[in-house]
Structures are given as structure tokens and as C-alpha cells.
N, C-alpha and C positions, 0 to 999 in steps of 0.2 A: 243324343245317341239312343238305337233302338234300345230297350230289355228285350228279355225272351218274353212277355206276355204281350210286346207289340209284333215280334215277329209272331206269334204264335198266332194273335186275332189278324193280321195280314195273312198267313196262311189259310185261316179257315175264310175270311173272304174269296183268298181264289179258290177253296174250294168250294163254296157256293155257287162263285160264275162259272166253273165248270161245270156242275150240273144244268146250271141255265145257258148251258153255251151252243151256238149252232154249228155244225161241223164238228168233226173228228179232228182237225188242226186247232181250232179255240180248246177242244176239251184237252188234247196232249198238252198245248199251252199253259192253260192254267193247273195241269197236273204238277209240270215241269217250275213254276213258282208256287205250287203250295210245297214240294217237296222242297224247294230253296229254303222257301222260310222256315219250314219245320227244319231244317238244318243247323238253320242260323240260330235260330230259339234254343234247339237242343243245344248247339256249340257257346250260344250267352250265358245259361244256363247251368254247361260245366264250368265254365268261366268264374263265374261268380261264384258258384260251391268249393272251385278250388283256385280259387286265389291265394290261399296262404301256404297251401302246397306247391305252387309254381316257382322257378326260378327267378329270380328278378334282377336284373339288370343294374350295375352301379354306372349312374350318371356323372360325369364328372362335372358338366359344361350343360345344365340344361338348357333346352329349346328357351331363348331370348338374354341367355347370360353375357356379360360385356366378354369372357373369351372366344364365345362363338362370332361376335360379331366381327371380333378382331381378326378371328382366321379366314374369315367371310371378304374382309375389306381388305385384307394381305390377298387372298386369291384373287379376286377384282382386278388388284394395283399390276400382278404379274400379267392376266391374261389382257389386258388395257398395255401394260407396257409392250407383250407380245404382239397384237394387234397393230401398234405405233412405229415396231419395227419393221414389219411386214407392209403397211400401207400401201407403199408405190406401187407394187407388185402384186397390190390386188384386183382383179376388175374391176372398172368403174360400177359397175350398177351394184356391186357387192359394198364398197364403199358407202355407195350414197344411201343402201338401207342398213351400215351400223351407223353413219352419221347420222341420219332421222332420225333411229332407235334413239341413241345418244341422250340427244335433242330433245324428248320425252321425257325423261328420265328426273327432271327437274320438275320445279313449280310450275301450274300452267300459265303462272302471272309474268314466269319469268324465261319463257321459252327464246323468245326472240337474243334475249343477254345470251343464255347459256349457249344457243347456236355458234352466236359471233364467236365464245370465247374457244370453242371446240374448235373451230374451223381457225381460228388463231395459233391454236393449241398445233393442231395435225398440220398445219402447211412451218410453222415455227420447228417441229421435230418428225418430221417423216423423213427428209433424207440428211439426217442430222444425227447416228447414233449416238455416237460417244456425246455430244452435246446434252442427247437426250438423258444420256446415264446422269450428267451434271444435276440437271434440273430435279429430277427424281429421286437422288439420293439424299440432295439437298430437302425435298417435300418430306422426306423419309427420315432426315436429321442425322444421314449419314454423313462423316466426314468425304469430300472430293477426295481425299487421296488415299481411302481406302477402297481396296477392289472388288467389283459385284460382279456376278453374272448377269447379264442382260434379263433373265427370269425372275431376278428377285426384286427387279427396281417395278414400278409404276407409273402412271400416269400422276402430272402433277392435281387433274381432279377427275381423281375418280367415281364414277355412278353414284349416284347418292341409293340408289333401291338395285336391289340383286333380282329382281321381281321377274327381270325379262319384259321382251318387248311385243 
């Protein structure tokens, strides 16, 4: 991460190549990032003076705690289960780039298993709901004869990385 004496020596380089610059567009150019970085310097600068002045924010779930991850792998399971019930009725070419995606998502050692079992998975519960709620509730350790909404079940394997495709 920059301080203010890195933005500050970044500034004064572009202010140097501005005065060795050719044209009236290079010199506006590097006026226009030396004024950035004198900005950013001055703005680290308060920053650091007044940290103990500042508000600060109670964390409850910081960035990599097992509840983030949990509410991370719950939103997956819904938008995966959403996906599952929509399938038939999606375009095919729409289809076949979240199956590839999918597909990725795993080991590179283990792409070809993970495929099968996706394409298992989707032709097994795509015109299958209520079947599909079985499966899912059961992955989920919900009793079958208690009742979900179709939003809150998931896929029986969900993405291993939220990372995107």
C-alpha cells in the first residue's frame, strides 16, 4: 500500500515530466496526475493523523471468518438451486457457458469427473422439482417432510470457489 511520501515522490515525478514534456496535452497530462497524487498524499496523510479520530466500524464476521463463508455457501446453494429450476427454459448457449463455467470451478486434475457428475446432476433434476427439493434438503440435513421454499434449497454440489468464471 502507497504512504503519502510515495504518492508524494509519484507526484513530483510527474511533475518533472511535465516540464520535459512535448505538447500542451502531455504537460495538461502530467499536471492532471501530479495533482492526483498530491491528493492522494495529502488524503494518506490525513488518514494516518487522524485515525484515532475516525469512526470505526464493528466487525462482526471479518473478511475470511467460517460465518462469512457460511452465508457465502448458503447464497451459492440458493442461486445453484434457482439456476436448477430454471434450466429447461434457458437457451441453450446460455446453458452450455454456466455448464463450462461450472466445470472450472473444481481441480484442474479433476475436470473431466466434475463434468460427468454436473451433467449427471442437471439432466437427473432439471425437470424434476419437487424431486430436486428431496435431494437438496436431504444435502442440507433437512428432514423430507418439512417444507422449503424452493429458494432456500441448493444444489446437491455446490461451487467449490465464489471466484466466478
Amino acid at each position: 500500500m502507497f504512504t503519502s511520501n510515495r504518492y508524494r515522490d509519484k507526484a513530483a515525478e510527474y511533475a518533472e515530466r511535465g516540464e520535459n514534456a512535448n505538447g500542451s496535452r502531455e504537460v495538461k497530462e502530467f499536471a492532471r496526475l501530479e495533482k492526483n497524487f498530491t491528493t492522494l498524499a495529502d488524503n494518506e496523510q490525513w488518514l494516518s493523523e487522524s485515525y484515532q479520530r475516525t469512526v470505526q466500524a464493528c466487525v462482526v464476521d471479518p473478511p475470511g471468518s467460517s460465518g462469512l463463508a457460511e452465508q457465502e455457501e448458503h447464497v451459492l446453494r440458493c442461486i445453484g438451486a434457482a439456476v436448477i429450476m430454471q434450466w429447461s427454459g434457458l437457451p441453450a448457449d446460455i446453458r452450455r457457458q454456466l455448464f463450462d463455467c461450472a466445470s472450472t470451478m473444481g481441480d484442474a486434475l479433476d475436470i473431466a469427473s466434475l463434468r460427468e457428475r454436473i451433467a449427471r446432476f442437471v439432466h437427473k433434476h432439471q425437470d424434476a422439482p419437487a424431486e430436486s427439493n428431496k435431494t437438496t434438503q436431504a444435502v442440507q440435513g433437512v428432514s423430507s417432510s418439512t417444507p422449503s421454499s424452493p429458494a432456500a434449497v441448493g444444489p446437491a454440489n455446490p461451487a467449490e470457489r465464489a471466484d466466478g468464471c
